[in-house]
FIDREN-909426 format. One line per field, with one value per residue (C-alpha): residue number from 1; x negated, y, z. Coordinates in steps of 0.05 Angstrom, whole numbers, plus 32768, in hexadecimal, padded with zeros to 4 digits. Example, Ala and Ser with C-alpha at 12.3 -4.5 7.8 and 13.67 -1.06 7.14 Angstrom:
FIDREN-909426
pos = 1  2 .
u = 7F0A  7EEF .
v = 7FA6  7FEB .
w = 809C  808F .
***
This chain:
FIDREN-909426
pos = 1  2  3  4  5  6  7  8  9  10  11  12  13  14  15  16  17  18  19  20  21  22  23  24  25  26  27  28  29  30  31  32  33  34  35  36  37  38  39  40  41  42  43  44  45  46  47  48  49  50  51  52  53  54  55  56  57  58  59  60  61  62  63  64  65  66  67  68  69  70  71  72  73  74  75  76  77  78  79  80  81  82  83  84  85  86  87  88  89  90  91  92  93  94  95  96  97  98  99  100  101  102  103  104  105  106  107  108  109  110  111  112  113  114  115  116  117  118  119  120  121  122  123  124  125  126  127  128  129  130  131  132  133  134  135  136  137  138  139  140  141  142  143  144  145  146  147  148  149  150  151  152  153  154  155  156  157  158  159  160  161  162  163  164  165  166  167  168  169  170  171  172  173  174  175  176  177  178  179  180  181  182  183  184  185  186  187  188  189  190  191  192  193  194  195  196  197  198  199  200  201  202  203  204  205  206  207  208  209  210  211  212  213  214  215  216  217  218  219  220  221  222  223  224  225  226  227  228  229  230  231  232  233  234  235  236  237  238  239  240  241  242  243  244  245  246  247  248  249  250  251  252  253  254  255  256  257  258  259  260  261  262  263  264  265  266  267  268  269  270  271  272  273  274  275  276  277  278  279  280  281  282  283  284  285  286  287  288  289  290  291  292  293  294  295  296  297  298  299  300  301  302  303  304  305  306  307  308  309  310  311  312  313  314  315  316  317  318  319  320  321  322  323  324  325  326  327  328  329  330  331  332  333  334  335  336  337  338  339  340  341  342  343  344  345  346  347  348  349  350  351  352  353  354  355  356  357  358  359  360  361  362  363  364  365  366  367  368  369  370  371  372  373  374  375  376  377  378  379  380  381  382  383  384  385  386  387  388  389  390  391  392  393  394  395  396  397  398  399  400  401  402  403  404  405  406  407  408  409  410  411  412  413  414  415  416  417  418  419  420  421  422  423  424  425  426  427  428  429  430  431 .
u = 8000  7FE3  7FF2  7FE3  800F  804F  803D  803C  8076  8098  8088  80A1  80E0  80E1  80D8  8112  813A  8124  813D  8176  8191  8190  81B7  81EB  81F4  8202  823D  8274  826A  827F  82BE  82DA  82D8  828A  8255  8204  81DE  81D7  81A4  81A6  8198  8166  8142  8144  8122  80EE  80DD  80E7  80B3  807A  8090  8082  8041  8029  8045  8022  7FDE  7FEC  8009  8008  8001  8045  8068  8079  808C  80BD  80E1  80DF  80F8  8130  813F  814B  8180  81AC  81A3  81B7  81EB  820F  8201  8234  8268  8264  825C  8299  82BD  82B3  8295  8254  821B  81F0  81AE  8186  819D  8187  8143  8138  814B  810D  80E1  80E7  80D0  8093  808A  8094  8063  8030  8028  800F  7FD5  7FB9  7FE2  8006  7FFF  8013  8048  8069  8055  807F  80B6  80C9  80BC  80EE  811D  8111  8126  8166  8177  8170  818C  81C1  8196  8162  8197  81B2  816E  8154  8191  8178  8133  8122  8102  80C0  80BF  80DA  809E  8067  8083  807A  8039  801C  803A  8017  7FDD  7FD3  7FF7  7FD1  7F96  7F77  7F74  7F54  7F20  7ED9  7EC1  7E74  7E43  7E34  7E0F  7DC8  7DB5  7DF6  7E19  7E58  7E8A  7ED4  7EF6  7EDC  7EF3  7F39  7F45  7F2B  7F5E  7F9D  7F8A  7F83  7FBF  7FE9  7FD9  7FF8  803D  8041  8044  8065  80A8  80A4  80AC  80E9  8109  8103  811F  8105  8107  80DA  80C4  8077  8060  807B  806A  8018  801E  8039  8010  7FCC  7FD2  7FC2  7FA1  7F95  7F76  7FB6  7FE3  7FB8  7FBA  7FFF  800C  7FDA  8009  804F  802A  8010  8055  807C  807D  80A6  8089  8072  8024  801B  8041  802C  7FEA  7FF1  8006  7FC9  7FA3  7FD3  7FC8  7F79  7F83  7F9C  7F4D  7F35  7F65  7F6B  7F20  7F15  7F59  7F3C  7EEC  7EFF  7F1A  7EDE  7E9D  7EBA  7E68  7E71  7E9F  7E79  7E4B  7E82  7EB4  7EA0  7EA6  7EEE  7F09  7EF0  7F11  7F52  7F5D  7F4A  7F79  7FB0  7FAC  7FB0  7FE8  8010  8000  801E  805A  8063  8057  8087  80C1  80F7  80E8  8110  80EF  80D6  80E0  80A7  8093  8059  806C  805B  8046  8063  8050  8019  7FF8  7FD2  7FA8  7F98  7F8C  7F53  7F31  7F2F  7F16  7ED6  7ECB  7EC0  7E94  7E67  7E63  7E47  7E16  7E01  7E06  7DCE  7DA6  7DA3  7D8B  7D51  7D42  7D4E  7D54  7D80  7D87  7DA1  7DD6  7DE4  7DF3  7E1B  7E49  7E46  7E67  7E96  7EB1  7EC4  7EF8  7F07  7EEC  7F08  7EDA  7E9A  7EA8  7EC9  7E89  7E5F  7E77  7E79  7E30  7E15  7E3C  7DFD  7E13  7E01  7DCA  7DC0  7DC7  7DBE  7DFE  7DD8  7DD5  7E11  7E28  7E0E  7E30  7E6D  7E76  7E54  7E8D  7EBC  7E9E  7E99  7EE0  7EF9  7ECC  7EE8  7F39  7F33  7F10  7F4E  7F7C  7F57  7F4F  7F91  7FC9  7F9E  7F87  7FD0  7FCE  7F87  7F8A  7FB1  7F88  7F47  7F34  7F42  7F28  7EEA  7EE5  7EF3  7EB8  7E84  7EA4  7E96  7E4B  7E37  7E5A  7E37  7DF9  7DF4  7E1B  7DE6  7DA2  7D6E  7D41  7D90  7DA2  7D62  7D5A  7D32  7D39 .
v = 8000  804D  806F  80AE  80A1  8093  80DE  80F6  80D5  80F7  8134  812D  811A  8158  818B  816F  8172  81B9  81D6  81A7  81C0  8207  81E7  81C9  81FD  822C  8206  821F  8260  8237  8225  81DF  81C1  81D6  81A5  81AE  817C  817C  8166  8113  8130  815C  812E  80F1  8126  8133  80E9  80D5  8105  80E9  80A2  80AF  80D9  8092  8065  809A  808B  803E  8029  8065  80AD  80B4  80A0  80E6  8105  80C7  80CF  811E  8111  80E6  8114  8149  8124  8117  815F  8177  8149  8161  81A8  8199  817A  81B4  81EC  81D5  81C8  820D  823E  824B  824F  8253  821F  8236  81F3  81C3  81E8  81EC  8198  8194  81C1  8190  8155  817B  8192  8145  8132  8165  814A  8115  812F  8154  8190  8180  81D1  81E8  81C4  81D7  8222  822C  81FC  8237  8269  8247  8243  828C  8299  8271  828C  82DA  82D9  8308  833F  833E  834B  8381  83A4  839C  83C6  83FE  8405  843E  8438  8450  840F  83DC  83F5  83F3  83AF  8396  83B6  8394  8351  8360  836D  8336  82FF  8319  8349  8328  82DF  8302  8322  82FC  82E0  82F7  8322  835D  83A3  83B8  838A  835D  8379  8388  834E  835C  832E  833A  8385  8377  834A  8384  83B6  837F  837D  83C8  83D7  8392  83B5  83FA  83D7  83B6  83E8  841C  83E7  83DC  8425  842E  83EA  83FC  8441  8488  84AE  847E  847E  8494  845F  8431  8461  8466  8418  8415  8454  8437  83F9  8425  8463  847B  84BB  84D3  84BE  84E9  8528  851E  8516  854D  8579  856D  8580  85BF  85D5  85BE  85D9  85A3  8562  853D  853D  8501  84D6  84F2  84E9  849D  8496  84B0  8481  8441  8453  844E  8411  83EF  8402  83C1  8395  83A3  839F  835B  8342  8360  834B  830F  82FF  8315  8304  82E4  82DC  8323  8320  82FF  8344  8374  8356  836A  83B5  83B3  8387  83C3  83F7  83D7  83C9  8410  8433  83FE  83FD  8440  8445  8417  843B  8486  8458  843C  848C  84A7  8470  84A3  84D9  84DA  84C0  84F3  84D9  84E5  84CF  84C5  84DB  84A4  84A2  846B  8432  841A  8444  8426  8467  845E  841F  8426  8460  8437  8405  8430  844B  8405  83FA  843E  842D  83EE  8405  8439  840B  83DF  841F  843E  83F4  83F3  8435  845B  8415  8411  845E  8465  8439  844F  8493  8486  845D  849D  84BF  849A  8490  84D4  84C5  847A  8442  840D  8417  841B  83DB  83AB  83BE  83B3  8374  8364  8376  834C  830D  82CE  82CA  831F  831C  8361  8379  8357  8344  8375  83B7  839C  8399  83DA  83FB  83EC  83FD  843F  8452  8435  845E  84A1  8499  8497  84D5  84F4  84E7  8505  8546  8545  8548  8581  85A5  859F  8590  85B1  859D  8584  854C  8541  8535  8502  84D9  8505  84F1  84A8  84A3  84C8  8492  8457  846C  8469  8432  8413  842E  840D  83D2  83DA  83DF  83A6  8372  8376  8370  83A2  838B  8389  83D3  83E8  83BE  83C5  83AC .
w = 8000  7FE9  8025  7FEE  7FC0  7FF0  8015  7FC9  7FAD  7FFD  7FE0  7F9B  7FC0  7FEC  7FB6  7F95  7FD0  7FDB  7FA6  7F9A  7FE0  7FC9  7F89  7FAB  7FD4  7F9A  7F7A  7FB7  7F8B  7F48  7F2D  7F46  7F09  7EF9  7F0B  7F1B  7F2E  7F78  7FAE  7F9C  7F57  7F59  7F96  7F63  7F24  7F61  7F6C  7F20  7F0E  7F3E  7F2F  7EE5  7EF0  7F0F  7ED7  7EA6  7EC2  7ED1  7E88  7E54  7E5C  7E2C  7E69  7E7E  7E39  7E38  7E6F  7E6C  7E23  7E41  7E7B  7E4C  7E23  7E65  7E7B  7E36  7E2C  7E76  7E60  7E25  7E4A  7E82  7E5B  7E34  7E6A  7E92  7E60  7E8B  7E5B  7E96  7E8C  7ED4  7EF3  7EB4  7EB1  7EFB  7EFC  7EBE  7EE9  7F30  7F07  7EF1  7F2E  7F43  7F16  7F24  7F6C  7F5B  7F31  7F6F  7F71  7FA7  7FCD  7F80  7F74  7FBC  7FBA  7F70  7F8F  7FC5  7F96  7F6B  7FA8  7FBC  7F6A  7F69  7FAE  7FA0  7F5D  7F6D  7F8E  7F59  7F25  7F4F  7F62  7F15  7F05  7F35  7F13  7EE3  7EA5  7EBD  7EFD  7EC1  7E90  7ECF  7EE8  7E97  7E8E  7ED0  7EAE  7E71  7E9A  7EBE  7E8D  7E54  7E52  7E8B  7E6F  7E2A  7E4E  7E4E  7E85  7E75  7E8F  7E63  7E62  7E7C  7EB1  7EA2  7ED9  7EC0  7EB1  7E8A  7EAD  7EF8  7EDF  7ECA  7F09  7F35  7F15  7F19  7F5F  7F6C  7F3F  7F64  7FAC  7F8F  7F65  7FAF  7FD4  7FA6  7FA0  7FF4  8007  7FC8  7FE7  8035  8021  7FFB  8048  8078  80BC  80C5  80D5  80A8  806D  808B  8084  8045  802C  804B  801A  7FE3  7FF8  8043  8036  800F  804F  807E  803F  8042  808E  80A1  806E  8093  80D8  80C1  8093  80CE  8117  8131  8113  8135  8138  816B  813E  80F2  811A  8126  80E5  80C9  80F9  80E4  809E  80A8  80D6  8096  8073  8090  8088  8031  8030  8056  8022  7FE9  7FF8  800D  7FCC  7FAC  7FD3  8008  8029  8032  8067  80A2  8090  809B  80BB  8105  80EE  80CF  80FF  8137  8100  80FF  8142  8166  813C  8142  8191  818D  8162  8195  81D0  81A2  8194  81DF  81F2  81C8  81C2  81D0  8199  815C  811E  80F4  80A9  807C  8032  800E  7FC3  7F9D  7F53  7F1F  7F37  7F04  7EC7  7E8F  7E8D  7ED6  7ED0  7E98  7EB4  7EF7  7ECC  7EA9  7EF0  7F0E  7ECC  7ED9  7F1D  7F16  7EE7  7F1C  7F57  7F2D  7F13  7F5A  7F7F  7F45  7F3F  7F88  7FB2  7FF5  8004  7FBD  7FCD  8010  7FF9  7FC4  7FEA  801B  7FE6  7FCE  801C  8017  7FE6  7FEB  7FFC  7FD4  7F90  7FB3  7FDA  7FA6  7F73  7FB5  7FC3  7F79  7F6A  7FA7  7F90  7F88  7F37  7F29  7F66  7F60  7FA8  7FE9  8015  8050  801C  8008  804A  8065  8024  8028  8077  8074  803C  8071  80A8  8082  8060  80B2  80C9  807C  809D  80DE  80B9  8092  80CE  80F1  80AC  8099  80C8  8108  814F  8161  812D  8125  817B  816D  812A  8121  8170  8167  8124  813A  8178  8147  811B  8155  8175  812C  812A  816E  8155  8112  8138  816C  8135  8101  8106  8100  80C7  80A2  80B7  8091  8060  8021  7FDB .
***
């Protein structure tokens, strides 16, 4: 007895009775005389596809085009008869019923995590129908052509792109590229659809979380503005947000580095995890403070959600930055680097760190992981010092009392832990 092959045939099983629960429980919304296969049906498809990916690899590999061939007759044949019968030219049930014996089939190949991650989604599909009808009607034309453009991005120009190292010193790669600005331009369509879902008016908070996915530095512009045009905001609270909304710095860079070097991370982590968590306690204790003032609604003005033009000059920046990243380690070593991640932590410090962590990757090894390292947290640290100038700039001492004095804590709570977490020969190291 395969103990293997029983726990995979199980789970062939399961994903058919998954989704042939959500099925079933669909039809007390259909006529009385319609009929969809139910959760015997679709648990049988489940089991009959995993049964025949085993007879395909016992006796002939023509075993699963047979009895998909044959599947599809009886499906098509009951479409007929219940189309006729109750005018519903609906096919989502005899397509989902071909889907869960591929799925059935593809757990026994070794996909087993696949095959039950597209399952839910499936589920979560069939299940939501109605609202996602009802919110597509609510978008404009500018969301539908972003939300198509991102498709086209990711379904299509991404897979064309080579997968090669070009340009002096074969540092920049097309593909690495176009993933990096799905990613940046994902985090953005994310974000911009949660805040127009959750409401246009939020509460500060909520809007510093949402708005510190994509940009924190705008959040505390935008915050430090309503405390200064407003003599009754606020400040302690547009103040945490502007804290929350920095808190979230560490948190998108271990995701987002992770993804991309993830050696980096045992480098750096130390350091974020300190940034996140000072500015998050302290957020907490302004909440527990002040519990019993009303919520002051504020908005982040948002643009469209995704731009092609944005999205190809991010692109040639990431390209020119690389190319400096590897002229300024040969040419001007460490320092070089050091100060131009410096500068670009005055603006943001997403750019600087993905082509960091990029650039110090064992395949381009161009940089080490410690000026690697050391890069990409001294754009952290001076993008922190850069907010809480903001807040005393341009909302005043009343906000910046509240963000600009924990952010300024938080960045030499982040040195010292810089300091005594790495070692010395790393914190000056040469190339």
């Amino acid at each position: 007895m395969d103990i293997e092959i029983i726990f995979n045939l199980l789970i062939s099983l399961i994903i058919g009775l998954i989704v042939g629960f959500e099925r079933e429980w669909g039809t007390h919304e259909k006529p009385k005389e319609s009929f969809d296969a139910g959760l015997r049906t679709f648990a049988i498809v489940g089991l009959l596809g995993g049964v025949s990916a085993i007879l395909s690899q016992i006796i002939s590999p023509f075993i699963i085009p047979a009895i998909a061939l044959g599947l599809s007759s009886i499906i098509f044949i009951g479409y007929r008869l219940n189309a006729k019968n109750t005018k519903d030219l609906g096919y989502t049930s005899e397509v989902t019923i071909l889907l869960v014996f591929v799925l059935g089939a593809l757990t026994m190949t070794g996909y087993k995590i696949e095959a039950i991650l597209f399952a839910a989604i499936v589920v979560a599909l069939l299940r939501f129908k109605n609202k996602l009808h009802l919110y597509i009607k609510t978008l404009d034309a500018d969301e539908v052509n972003a939300t198509i453009q991102l498709l086209l991005l990711a379904a299509v120009a991404l897979p064309l792109l080579p997968n090669t190292y070009i340009g002096p010193g074969n540092v920049i790669n097309p593909r690495i590229i176009g993933i990096l600005i799905l990613l940046i331009a994902g985090i953005s369509y994310f974000g911009y659809f949660s805040i127009k879902l959750l409401g246009s008016r939020l509460g500060i908070f909520l809007t510093a979380l949402l708005g510190g996915l994509t940009s924190s530095t705008a959040v505390a512009v935008a915050f430090s503005k309503m405390a200064s045009n407003n003599n009754n905001a606020p400040c302690a609270l547009l103040g945490g947000g502007i804290t929350l909304a920095t808190a979230m710095i560490g948190p998108r860079l271990l995701i987002m580095i992770g993804i991309l070097n993830i050696s980096l991370l045992s480098y750096i982590s130390p350091v974020l995890i300190v940034l996140t968590l000072i500015p998050a306690f302290a957020v907490i204790w302004i909440v527990y403070r002040y519990q019993r003032n009303e919520k002051f609604s504020a908005e982040i003005k948002l643009k469209n959600p995704l731009q092609l033009t944005t999205a190809a000059f991010y692109g040639v920046a990431l390209s020119i930055l690389f190319l400096i990243v590897h002229l300024i380690e040969n040419y001007f070593g460490t320092a070089g680097i050091y100060t131009l991640a410096a500068l670009s932590g005055i603006a943001d410090v997403d750019a600087i760190s993905i082509t960091l962590a990029k650039t110090s990757e064992p395949v381009s090894d161009n940089l080490t992981m410690n000026v690697a390292a050391n890069g990409i947290l001294i754009a952290v640290l001076v993008n922190t010092v850069v907010k809480a100038i903001i807040s005393q700039v341009i909302g005043g001492w009343k906000i910046a009392k509240w963000s600009g004095s924990i952010l300024l804590f938080t960045f030499f709570v982040g040195v010292f832990t810089y300091i005594t977490t790495t070692p010395i020969e790393n914190i000056f190291h040469e190339s």
